[in-house]
C-alpha positions as CSV (number, residue, x, y, z in Angstrom):
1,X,-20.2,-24.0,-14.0
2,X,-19.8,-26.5,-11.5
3,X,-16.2,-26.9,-11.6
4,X,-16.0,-23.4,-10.9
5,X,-17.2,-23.6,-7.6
6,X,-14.3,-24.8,-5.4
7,X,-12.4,-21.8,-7.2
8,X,-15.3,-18.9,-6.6
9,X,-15.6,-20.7,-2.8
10,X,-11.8,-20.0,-2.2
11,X,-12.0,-16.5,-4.0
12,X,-15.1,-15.3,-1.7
13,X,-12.8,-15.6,1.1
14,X,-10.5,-13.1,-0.7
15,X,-13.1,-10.6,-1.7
16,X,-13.3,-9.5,1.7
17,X,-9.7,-9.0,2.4
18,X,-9.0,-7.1,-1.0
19,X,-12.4,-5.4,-0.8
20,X,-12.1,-3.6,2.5
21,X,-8.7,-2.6,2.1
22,X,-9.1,-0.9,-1.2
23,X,-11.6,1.1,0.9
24,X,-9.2,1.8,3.0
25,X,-6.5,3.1,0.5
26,X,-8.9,5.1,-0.6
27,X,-9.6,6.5,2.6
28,X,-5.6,7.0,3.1
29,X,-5.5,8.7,-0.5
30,X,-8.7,11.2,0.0
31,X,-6.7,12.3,3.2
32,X,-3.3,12.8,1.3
33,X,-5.2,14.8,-1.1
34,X,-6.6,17.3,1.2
35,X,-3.1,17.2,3.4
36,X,-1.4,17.9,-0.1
37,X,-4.1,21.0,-0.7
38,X,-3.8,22.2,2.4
39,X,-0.2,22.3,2.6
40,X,1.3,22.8,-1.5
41,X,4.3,23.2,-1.2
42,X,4.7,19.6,1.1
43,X,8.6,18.3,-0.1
44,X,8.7,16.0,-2.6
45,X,9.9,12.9,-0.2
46,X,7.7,13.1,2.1
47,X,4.5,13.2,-0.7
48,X,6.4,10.1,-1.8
49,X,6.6,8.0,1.4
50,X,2.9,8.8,2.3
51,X,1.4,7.7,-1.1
52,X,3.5,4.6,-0.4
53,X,2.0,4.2,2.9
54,X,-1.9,3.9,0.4
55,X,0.1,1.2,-1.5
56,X,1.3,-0.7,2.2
57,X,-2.3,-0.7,3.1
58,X,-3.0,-2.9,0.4
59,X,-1.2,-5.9,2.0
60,X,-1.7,-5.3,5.6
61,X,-4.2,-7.3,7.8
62,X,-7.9,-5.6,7.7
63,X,-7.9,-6.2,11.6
64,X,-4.4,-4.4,12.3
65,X,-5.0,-1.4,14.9
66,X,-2.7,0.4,17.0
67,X,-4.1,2.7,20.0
68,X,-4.6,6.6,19.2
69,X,-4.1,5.5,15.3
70,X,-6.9,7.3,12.8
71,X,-8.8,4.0,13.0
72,X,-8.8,4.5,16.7
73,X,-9.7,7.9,16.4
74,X,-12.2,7.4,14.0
75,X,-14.1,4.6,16.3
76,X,-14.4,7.3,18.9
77,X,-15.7,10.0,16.8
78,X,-18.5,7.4,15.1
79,X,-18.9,5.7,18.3
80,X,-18.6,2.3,16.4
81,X,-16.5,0.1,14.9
82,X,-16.1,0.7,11.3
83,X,-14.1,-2.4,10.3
84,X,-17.5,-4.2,11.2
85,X,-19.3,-2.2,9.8
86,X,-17.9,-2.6,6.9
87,X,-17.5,-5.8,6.5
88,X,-21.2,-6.5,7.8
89,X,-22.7,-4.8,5.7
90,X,-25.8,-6.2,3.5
91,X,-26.0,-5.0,0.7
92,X,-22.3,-5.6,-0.5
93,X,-23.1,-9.4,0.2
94,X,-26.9,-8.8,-1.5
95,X,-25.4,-7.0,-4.5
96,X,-22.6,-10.0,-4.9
97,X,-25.7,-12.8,-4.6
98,X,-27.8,-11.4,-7.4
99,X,-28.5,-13.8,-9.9
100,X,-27.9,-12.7,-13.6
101,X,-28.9,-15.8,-14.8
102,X,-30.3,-19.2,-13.4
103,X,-31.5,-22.5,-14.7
104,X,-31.6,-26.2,-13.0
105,X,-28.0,-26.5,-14.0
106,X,-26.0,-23.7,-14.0
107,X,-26.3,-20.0,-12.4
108,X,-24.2,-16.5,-12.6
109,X,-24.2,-14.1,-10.3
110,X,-22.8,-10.7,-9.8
111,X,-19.6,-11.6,-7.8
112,X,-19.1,-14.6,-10.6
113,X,-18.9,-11.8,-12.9
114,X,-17.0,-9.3,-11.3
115,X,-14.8,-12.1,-10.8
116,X,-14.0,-13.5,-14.2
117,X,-13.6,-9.9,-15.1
118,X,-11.2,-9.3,-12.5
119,X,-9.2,-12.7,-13.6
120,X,-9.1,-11.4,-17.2
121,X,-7.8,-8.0,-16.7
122,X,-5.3,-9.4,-14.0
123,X,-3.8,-11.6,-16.4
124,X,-3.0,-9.4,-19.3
125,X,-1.5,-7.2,-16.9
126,X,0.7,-10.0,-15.5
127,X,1.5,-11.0,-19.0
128,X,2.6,-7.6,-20.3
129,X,5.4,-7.1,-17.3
130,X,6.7,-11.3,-17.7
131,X,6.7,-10.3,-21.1
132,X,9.2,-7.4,-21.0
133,X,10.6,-8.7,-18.1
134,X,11.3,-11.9,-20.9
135,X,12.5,-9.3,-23.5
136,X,14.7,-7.2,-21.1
137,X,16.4,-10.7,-19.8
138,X,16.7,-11.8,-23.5
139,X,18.7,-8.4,-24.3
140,X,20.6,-8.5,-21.7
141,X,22.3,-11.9,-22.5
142,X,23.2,-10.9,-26.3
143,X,24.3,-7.0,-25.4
144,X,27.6,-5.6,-25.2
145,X,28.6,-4.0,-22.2
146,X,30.4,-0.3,-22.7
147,X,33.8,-0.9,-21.4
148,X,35.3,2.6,-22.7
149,X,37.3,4.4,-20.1
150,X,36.0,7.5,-20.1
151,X,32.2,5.7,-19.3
152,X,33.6,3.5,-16.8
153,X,35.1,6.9,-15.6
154,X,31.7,8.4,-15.4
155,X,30.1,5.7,-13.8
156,X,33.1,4.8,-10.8
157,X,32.4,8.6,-10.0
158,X,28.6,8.8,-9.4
159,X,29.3,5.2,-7.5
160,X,31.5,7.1,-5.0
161,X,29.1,10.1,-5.1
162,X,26.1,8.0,-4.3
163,X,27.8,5.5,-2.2
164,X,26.7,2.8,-4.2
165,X,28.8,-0.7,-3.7
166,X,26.9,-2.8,-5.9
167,X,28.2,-3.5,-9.2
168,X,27.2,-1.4,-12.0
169,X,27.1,-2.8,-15.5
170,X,26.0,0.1,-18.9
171,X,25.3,-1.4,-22.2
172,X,23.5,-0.4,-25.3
173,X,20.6,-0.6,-26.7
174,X,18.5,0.3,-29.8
175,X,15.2,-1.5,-28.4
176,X,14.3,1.7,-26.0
177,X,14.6,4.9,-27.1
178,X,15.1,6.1,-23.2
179,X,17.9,5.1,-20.5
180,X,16.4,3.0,-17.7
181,X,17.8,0.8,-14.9
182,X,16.7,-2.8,-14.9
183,X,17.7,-5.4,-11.8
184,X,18.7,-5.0,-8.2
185,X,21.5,-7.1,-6.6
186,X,23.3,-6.3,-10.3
187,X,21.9,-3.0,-11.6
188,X,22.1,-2.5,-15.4
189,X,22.3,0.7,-17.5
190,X,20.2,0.9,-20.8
191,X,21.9,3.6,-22.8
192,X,20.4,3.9,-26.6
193,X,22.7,3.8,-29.0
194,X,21.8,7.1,-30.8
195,X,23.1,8.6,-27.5
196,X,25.5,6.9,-26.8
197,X,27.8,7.1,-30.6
198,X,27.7,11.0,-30.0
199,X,30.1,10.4,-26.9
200,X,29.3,13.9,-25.3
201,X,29.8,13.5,-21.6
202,X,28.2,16.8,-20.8
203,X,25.0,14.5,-22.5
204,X,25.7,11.0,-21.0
205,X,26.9,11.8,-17.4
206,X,23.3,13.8,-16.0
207,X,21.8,10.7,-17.4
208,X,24.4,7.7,-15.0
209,X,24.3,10.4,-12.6
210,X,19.8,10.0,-12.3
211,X,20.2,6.0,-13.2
212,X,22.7,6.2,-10.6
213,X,20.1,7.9,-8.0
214,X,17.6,5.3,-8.6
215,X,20.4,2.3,-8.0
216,X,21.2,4.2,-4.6
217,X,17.3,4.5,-3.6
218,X,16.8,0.7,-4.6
219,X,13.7,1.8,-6.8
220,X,13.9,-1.1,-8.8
221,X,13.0,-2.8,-5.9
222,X,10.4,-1.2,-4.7
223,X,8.7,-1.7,-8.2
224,X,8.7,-5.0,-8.5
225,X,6.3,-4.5,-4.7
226,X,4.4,-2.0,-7.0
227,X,3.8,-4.2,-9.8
228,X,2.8,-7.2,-7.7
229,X,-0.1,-4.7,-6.7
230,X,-1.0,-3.7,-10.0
231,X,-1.4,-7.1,-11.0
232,X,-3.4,-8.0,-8.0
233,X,-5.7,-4.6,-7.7
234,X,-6.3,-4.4,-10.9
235,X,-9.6,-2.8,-10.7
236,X,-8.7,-0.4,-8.3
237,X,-8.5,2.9,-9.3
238,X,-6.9,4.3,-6.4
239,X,-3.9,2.2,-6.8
240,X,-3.0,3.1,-10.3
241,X,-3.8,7.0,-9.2
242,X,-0.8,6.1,-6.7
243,X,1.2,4.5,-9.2
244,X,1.1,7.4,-11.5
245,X,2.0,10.1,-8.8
246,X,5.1,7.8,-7.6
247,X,6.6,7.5,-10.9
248,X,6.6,11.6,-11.1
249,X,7.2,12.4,-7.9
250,X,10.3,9.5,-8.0
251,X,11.6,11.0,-11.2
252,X,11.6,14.5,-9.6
253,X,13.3,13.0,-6.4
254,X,16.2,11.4,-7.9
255,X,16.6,14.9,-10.2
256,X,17.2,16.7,-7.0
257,X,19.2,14.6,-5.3
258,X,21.6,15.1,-8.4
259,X,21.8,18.4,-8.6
260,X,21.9,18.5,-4.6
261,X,25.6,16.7,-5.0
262,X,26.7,20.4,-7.0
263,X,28.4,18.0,-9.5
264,X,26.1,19.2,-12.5
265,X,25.2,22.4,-13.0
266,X,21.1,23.1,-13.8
267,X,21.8,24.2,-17.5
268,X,23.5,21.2,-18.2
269,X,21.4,18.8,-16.6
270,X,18.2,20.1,-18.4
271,X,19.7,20.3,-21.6
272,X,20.7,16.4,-21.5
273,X,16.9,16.0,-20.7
274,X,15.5,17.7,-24.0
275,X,18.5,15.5,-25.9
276,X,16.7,12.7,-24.8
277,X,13.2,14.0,-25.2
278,X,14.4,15.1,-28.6
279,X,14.8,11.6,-29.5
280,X,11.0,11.0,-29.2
281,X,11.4,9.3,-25.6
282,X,8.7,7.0,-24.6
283,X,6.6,5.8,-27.4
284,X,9.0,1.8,-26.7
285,X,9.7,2.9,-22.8
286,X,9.1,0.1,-20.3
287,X,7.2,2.4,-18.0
288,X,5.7,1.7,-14.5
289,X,8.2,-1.7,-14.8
290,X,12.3,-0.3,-14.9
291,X,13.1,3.4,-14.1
292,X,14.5,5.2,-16.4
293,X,15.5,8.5,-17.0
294,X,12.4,10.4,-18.3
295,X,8.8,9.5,-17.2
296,X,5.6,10.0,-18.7
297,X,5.4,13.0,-21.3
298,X,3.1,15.0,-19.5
299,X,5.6,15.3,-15.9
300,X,8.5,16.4,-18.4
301,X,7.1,19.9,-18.2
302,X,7.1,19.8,-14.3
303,X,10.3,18.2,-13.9
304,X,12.1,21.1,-16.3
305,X,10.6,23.8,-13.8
306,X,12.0,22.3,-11.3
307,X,15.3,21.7,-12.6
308,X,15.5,25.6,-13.3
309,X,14.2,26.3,-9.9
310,X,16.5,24.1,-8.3
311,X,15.6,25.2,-4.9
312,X,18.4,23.8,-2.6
313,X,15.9,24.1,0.6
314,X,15.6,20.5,1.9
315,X,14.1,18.6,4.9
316,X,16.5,16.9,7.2
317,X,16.6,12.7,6.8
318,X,15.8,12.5,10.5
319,X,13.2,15.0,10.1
320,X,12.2,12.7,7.0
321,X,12.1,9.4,9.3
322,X,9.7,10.7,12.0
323,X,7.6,12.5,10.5
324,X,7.4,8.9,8.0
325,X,7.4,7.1,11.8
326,X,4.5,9.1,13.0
327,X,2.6,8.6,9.3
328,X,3.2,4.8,9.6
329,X,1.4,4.2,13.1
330,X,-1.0,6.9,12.7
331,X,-2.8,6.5,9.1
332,X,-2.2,2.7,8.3
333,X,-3.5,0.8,11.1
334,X,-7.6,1.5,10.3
335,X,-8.9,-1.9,11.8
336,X,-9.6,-0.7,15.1
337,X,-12.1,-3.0,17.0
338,X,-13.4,-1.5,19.9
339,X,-13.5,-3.5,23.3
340,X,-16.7,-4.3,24.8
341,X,-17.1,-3.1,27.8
342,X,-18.6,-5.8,30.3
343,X,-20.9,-3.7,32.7
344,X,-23.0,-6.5,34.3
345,X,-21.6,-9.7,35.1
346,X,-24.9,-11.5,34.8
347,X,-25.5,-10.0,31.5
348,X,-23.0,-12.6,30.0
349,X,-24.0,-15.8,32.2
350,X,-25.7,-18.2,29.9
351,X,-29.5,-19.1,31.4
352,X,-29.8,-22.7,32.9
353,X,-31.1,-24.8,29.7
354,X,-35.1,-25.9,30.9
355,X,-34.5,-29.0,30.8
356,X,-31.9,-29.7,32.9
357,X,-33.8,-27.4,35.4
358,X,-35.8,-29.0,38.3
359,X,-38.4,-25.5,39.4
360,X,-40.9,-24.4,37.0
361,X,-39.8,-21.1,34.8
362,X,-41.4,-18.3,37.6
363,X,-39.3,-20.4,40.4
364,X,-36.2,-20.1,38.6
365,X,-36.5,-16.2,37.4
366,X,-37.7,-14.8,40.7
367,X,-35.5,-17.1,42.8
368,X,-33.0,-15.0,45.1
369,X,-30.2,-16.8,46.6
370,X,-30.4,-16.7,50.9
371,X,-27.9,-13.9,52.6
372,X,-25.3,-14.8,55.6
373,X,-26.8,-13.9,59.3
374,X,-23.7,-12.1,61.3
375,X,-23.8,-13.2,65.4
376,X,-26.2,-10.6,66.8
377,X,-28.7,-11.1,63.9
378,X,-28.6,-14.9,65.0
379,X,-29.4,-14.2,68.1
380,X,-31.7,-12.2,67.8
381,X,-33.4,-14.3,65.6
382,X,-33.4,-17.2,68.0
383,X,-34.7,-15.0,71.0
384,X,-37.9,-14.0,68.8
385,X,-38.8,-17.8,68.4
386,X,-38.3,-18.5,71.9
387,X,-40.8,-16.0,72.1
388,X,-43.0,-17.4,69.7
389,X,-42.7,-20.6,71.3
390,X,-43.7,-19.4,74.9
391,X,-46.7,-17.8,74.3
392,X,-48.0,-20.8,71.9
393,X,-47.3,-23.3,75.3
């Protein structure tokens, strides 16, 4: 394995970096869990934007404080600095140098293991999402867009209604059982075909009008961010805890802002749901990769309470944007270092080296250096000796 070692030298630098922050997201998503029981009825968006705050954390620099932060706050209450502690810690580097096996040629140790295991699992996650992301390119290039009026009708209205200036582009497809948006700068519309041939617009236009949410909110960008992650963190279970409670509570968020607009009644909306779901959505959905119109089976129920609840109540976007502000520079920045506070100056002066000393070792620690004589101590000083002198004679 020695051809390994250039590779496990580069990836021990890594381990620290991905190491302490998936401590820290967990940290971030233990708090979120006891904010969210504390307060249950928290609004959908801003549950949203603070479990994407446990996903930032993952990319940001170990070291990156900000004063009064909960890093801050933290040091204070410990009296130390965690980050260091953390990262100094023994027996993570003790654990990692264990030898599993060892002979005059070759050895393995627990982080070489944790590490090949970590490579395999990371790459068959990377190869499922290039591989849909292959298949949903290849459909794309041989389907038909819809170019009926009445669905380019639909479609031009939620545009206006959502503000959306991008262009928009619907086709169909019998590979997906469930509508979902795939792309960004060019957004296109999956619509299976079994829904689409009944031509009910009471059916098709709830589902543009959530596709149409998603374009708006620029989801499709932000999980192509998440996916990164998921390839990356692999073995972190707190990240794919996240992951699943985005994709409900992002499915939930884009029904509301719907039925906000007072374009689609609740009835209607629902019932276009259970068409869907009625088509055995899911089992061939791309999930945690495009969004689409339904998520997992076991939100659906959730998401139909809400739709009948429909509870207009909503927090205002400022609101939205500082309570997000204050959540930013308060919960992510957790690498605090605490400054040391310099109380003696000759604590920090380096001690002459002995051999470039000329007095012996008890000269040179007891040695005090001589004090200035003001004008009346001088002559005082010289009155005394003429004194001395006088009596001597």
């Amino acid at each position: 394995m020695a051809w390994l070692e250039p590779f496990f030298t580069i990836a021990e630098s890594m381990f620290e970096f991905l190491a302490l922050n998936s401590i820290y997201s967990a940290f971030l998503a233990f708090t979120l869990l006891i904010v969210k029981s504390l307060v249950p009825k928290l609004p959908r968006t801003i549950e949203y934007g603070l479990w994407c705050l446990v996903l930032i954390r993952l990319v940001l620099p170990t070291e990156f404080s900000v004063i009064y932060s909960l890093g801050y706050l933290g040091n204070l209450w410990f009296d130390t600095q965690l980050p260091v502690v953390i990262k100094n810690n023994d027996w993570l580097s003790q654990w990692a140098t264990q030898k599993l096996y060892d002979n005059a040629e070759r050895s393995l140790t627990w982080f070489h293991l944790l590490l090949t295991l970590w490579a395999v699992i990371s790459s068959l996650v990377a190869f499922k999402f290039i591989r849909l992301k292959i298949k949903l390119s290849r459909l794309l290039a041989i389907a038909h867009p819809v170019e009926q009026d009445w669905m380019s009708k639909i479609v031009n209205r939620w545009r206006r209604e959502f503000e959306v200036k991008r262009s928009i582009i619907v086709i169909d497809s019998n590979d997906f059982l469930s509508p979902f948006t795939f792309g960004v700068l060019s957004p296109v519309v999956f619509i299976p075909e079994a829904l689409l041939a009944e031509k009910k617009i009471e059916l098709l236009e709830p589902i543009i009008a959530h596709e149409m949410a998603h374009i708006k909110r620029l989801d499709a960008l932000w999980l192509v961010f998440q996916n990164l992650l998921q390839i990356v963190y692999c073995l972190n279970p707190v990240l794919w805890l996240a992951v699943s409670r985005l994709n409900s509570l992002r499915e939930e968020i884009c029904d509301k802002e719907v039925l906000t607009t007072n374009k689609l009644a609740s009835n209607v909306y629902g019932n276009s749901l259970l068409q869907v779901l009625r088509l055995n959505i899911g089992e061939r959905t791309p999930e945690h990769f495009a969004t689409f119109f339904l998520s997992h089976k076991n939100s659906f129920k959730k998401r139909i309470s809400a739709i009948g609840l429909n509870n207009k109540g909503t927090i205002s976007k400022f609101s939205q944007a500082a309570i997000m502000i204050f959540a930013s520079f308060f919960f992510l920045p957790l690498g605090w270092q605490k400054v040391i506070e310099i109380t003696e100056l000759k604590e920090f002066i380096p001690p002459l080296p002995h051999m470039l000393s000329p007095f012996p070792d008890t000269v040179r620690k007891e040695y005090r250096p001589p004090f200035l004589l003001n004008k009346s101590q001088i002559q005082t000083e010289n009155n005394e000796n003429d004194l001395i002198e006088i009596k001597s004679s």
